[in-house]
FIBALO-466184 format. One line per field, with one value per atom (N, C-alpha, C): chain; residue in three letters; residue number from 0; x, y, z. Coordinates in steps of 0.001 Angstrom, whole numbers. Layout:
<sevexs>
mol [A, ...]
type [ALA, ...]
seq [NUM, ...]
c1 [X, ...]
c2 [Y, ...]
c3 [Z, ...]
</sevexs>
This chain:
<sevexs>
mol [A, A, A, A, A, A, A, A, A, A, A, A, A, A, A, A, A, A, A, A, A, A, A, A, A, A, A, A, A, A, A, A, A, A, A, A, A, A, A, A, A, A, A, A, A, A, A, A, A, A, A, A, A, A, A, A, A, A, A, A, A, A, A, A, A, A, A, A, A, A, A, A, A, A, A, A, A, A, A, A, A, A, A, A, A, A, A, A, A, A, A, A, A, A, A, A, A, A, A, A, A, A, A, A, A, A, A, A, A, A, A, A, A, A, A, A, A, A, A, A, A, A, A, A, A, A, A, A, A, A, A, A, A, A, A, A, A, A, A, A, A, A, A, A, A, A, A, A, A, A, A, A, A, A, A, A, A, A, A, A, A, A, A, A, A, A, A, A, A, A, A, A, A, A, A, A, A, A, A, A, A, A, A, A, A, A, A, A, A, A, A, A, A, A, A, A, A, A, A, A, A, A, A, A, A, A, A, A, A, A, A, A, A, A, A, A, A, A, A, A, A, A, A, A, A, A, A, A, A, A, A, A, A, A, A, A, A, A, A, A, A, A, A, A, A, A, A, A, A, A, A, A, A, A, A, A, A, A, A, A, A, A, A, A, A, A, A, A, A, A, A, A, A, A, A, A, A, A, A, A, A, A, A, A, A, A, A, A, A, A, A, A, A, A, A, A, A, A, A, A, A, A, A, A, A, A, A, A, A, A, A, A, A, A, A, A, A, A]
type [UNK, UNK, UNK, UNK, UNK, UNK, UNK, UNK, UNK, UNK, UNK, UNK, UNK, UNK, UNK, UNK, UNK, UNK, UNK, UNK, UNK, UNK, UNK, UNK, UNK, UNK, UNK, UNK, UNK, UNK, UNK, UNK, UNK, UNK, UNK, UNK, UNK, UNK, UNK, UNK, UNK, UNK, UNK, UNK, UNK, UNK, UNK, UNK, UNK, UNK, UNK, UNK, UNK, UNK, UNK, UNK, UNK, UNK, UNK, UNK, UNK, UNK, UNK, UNK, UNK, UNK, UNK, UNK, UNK, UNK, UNK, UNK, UNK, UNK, UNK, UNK, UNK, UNK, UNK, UNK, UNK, UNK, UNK, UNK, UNK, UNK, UNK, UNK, UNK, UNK, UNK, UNK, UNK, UNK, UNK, UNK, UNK, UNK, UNK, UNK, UNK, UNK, UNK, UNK, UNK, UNK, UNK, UNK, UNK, UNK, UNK, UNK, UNK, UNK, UNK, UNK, UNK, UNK, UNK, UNK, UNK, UNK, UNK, UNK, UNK, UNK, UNK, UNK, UNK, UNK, UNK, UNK, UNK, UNK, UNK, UNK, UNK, UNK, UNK, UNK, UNK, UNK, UNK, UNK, UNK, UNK, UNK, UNK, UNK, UNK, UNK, UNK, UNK, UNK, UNK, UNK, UNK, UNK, UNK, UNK, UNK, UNK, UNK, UNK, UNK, UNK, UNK, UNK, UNK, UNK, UNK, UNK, UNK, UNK, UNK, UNK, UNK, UNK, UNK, UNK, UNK, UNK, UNK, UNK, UNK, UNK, UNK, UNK, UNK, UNK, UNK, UNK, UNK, UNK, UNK, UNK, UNK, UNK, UNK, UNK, UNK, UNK, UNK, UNK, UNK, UNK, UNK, UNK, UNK, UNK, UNK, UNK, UNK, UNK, UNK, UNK, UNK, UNK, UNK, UNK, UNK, UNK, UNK, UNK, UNK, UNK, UNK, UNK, UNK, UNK, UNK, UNK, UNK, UNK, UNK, UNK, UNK, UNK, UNK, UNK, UNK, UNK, UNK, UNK, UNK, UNK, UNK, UNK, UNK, UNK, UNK, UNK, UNK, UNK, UNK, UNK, UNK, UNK, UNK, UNK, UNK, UNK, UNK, UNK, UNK, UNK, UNK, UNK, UNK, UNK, UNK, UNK, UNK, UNK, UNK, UNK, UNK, UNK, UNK, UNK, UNK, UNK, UNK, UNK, UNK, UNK, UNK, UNK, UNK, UNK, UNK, UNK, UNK, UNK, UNK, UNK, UNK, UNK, UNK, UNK, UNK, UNK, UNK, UNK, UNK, UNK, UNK, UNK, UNK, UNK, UNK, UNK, UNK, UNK, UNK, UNK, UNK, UNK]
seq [0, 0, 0, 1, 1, 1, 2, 2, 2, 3, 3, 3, 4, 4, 4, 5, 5, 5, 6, 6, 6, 7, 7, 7, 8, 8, 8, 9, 9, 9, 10, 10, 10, 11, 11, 11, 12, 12, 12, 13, 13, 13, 14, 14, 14, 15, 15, 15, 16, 16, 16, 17, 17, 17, 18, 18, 18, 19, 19, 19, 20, 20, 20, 21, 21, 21, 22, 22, 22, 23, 23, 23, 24, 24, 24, 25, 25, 25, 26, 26, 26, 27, 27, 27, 28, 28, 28, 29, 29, 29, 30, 30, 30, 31, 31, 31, 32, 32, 32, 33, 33, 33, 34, 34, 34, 35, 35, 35, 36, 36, 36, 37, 37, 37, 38, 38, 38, 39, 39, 39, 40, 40, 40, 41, 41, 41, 42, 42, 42, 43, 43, 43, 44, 44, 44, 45, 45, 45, 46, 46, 46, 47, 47, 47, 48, 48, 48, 49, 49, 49, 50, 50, 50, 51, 51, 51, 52, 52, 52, 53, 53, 53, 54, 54, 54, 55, 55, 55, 56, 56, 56, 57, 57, 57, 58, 58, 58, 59, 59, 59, 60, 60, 60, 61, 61, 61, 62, 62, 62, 63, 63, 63, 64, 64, 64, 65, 65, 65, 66, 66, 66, 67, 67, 67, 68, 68, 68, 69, 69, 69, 70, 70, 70, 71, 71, 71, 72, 72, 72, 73, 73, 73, 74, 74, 74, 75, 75, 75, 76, 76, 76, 77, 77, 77, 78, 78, 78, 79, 79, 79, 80, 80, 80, 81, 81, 81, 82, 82, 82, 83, 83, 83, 84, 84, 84, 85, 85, 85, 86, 86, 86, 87, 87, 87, 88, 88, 88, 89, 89, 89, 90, 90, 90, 91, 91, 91, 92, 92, 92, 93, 93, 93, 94, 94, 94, 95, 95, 95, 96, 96, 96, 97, 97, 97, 98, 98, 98, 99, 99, 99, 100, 100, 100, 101, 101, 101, 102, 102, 102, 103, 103, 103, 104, 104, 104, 105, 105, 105]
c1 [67392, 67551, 68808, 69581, 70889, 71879, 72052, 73129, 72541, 71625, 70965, 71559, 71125, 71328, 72594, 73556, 75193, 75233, 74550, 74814, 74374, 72861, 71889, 72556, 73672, 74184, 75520, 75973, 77319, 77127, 76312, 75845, 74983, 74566, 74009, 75156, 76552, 76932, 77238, 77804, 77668, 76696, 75628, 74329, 73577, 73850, 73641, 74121, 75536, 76652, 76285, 75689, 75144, 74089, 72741, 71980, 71912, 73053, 73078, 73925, 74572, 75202, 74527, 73896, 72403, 71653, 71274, 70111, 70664, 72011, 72696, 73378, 73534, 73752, 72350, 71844, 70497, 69383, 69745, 68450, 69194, 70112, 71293, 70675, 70498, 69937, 68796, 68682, 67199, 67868, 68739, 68936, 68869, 69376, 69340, 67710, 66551, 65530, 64683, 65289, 64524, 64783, 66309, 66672, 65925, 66024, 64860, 63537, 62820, 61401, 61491, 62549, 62374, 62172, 61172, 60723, 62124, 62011, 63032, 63313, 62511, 62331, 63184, 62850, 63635, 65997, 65605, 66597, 67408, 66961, 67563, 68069, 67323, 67708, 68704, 68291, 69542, 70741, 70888, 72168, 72679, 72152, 72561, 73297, 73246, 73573, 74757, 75881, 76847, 76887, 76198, 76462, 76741, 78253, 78626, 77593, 77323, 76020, 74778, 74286, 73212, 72104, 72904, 71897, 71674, 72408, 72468, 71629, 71673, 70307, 69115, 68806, 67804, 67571, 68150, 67651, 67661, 68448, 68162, 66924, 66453, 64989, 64196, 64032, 62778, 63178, 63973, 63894, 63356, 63313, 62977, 60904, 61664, 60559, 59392, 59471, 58934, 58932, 59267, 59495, 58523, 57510, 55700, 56403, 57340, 57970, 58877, 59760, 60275, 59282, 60235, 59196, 59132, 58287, 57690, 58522, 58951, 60108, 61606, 61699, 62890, 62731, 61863, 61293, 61770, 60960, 61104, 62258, 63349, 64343, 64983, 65230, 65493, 66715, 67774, 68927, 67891, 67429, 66984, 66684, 65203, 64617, 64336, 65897, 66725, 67772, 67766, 68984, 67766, 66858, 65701, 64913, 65236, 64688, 65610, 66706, 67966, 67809, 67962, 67875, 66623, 65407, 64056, 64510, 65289, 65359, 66485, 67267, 68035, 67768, 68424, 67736, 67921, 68561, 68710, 67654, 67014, 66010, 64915, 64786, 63555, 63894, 65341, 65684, 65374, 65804, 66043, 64148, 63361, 62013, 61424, 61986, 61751, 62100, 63209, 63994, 63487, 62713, 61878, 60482, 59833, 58585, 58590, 59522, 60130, 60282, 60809, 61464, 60300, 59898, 58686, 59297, 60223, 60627, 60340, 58990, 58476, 57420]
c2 [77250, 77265, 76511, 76048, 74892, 75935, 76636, 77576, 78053, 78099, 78981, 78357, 76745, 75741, 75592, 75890, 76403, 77174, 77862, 79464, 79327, 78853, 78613, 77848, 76518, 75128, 76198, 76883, 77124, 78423, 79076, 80194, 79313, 78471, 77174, 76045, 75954, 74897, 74218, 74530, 74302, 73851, 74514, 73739, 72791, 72697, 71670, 70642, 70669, 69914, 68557, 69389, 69378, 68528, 69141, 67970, 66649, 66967, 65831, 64760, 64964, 64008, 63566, 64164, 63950, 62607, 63417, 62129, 60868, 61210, 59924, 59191, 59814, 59347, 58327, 59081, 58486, 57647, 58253, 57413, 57045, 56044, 55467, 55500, 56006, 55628, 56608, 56982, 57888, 59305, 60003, 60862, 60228, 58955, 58130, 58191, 57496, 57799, 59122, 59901, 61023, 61607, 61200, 61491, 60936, 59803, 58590, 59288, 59205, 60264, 61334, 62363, 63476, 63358, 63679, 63741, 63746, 63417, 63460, 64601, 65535, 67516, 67246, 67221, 68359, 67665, 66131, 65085, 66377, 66289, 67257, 68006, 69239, 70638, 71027, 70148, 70152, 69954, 68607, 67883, 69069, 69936, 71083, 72563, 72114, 72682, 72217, 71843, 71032, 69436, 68674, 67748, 67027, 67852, 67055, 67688, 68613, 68916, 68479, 67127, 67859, 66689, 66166, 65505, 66603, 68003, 69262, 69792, 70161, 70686, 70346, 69022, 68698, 68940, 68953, 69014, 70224, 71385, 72894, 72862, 72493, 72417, 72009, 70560, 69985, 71475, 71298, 71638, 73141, 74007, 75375, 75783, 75187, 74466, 73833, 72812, 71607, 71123, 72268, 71205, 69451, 70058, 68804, 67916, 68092, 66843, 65277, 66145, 65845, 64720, 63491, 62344, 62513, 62756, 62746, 62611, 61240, 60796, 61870, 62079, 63173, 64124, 64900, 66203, 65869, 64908, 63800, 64055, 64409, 64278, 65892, 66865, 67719, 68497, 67640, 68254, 68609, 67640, 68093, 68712, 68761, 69662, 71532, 71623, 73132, 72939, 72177, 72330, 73108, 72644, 72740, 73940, 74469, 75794, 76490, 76442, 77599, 77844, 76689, 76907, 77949, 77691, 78517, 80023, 80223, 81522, 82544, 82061, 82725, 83538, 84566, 85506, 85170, 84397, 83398, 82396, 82192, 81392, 81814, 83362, 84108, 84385, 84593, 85235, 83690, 82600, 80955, 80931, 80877, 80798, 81915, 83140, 84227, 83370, 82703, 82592, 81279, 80251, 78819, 79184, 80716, 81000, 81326, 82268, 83009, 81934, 80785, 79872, 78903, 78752, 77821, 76512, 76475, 75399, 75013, 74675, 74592, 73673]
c3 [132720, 134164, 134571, 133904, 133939, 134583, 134173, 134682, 136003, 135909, 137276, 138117, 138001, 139253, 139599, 138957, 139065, 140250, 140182, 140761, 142114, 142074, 143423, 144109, 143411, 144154, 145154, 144107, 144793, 145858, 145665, 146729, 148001, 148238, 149548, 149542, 148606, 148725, 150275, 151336, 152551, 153297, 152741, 153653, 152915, 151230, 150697, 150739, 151173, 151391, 152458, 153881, 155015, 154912, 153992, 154002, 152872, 151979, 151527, 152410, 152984, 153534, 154885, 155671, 156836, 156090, 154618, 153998, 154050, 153885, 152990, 154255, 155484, 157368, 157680, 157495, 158184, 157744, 155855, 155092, 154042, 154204, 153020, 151436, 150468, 149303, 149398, 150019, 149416, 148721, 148590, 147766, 146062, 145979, 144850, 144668, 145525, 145003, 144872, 145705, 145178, 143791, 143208, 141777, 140779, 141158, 140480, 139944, 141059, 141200, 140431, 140072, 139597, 137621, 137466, 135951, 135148, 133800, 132686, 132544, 132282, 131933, 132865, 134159, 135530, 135464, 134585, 135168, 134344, 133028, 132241, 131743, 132785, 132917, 134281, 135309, 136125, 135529, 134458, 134594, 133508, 132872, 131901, 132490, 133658, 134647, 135435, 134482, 135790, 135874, 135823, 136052, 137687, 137880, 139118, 140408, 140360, 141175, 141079, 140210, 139741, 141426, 142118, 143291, 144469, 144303, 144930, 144303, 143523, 142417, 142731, 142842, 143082, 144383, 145353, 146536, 146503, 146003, 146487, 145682, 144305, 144010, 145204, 145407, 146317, 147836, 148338, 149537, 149449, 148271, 148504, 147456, 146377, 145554, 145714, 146366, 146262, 147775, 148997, 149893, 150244, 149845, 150034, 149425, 148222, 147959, 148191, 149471, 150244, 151110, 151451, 152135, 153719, 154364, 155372, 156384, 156746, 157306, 157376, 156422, 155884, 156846, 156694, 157843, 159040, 159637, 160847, 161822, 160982, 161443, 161902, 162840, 163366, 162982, 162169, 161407, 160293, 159576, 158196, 158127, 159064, 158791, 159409, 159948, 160114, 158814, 158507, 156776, 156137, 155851, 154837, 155112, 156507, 156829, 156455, 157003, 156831, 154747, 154129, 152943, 152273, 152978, 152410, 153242, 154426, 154904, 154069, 153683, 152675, 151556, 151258, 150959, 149121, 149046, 147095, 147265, 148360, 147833, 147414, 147908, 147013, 145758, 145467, 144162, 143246, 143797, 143105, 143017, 143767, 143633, 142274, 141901, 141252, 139992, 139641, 138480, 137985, 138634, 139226, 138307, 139034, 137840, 136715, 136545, 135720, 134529, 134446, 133779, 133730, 134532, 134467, 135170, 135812, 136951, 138100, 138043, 139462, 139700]
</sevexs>
């Protein structure tokens, strides 16, 4: 799935762009812990994927994936949580969800 997350990062890069930098406006350090939080498997297979994306990765994971993952507060907030919609309305996030089972990344 490493390459995938290449693909998924750079086809949302703009609106990933968008809410990483919202998180990182409003909730200084929590993109750091949500990396934290994410299992060794997942740290893994993202970073096999790029590297310099891989805190985009994760969020195009949690936010389409995993949104329940995402902390409460996060939502809360009215940019985010239209970043985090616009991202699930896109039409690669069904294909990124397809390739998520498919792979067993989820």
């Amino acid at each position: 799935m490493g390459i995938l997350h290449l693909i998924f990062v750079l086809l949302n890069f703009p609106t990933l762009g968008r809410l990483y930098s919202r998180i990182n406006t409003q909730f200084p350090g929590d993109v750091d812990q949500l990396w934290e939080r994410q299992s060794v498997e997942r740290k893994i297979d993202v970073l096999f994927g790029f590297a310099v994306f891989a805190k985009r990765a994760m969020l195009m994971n949690l936010a389409v994936m995993q949104p329940e993952e995402l902390p409460v507060y996060l939502l809360g907030d009215d940019q985010i949580a239209k970043l985090v919609g616009a991202l699930n309305d896109r039409q690669s996030a069904s294909v990124y969800r397809f390739f998520c089972q498919v792979t067993g990344y989820n």
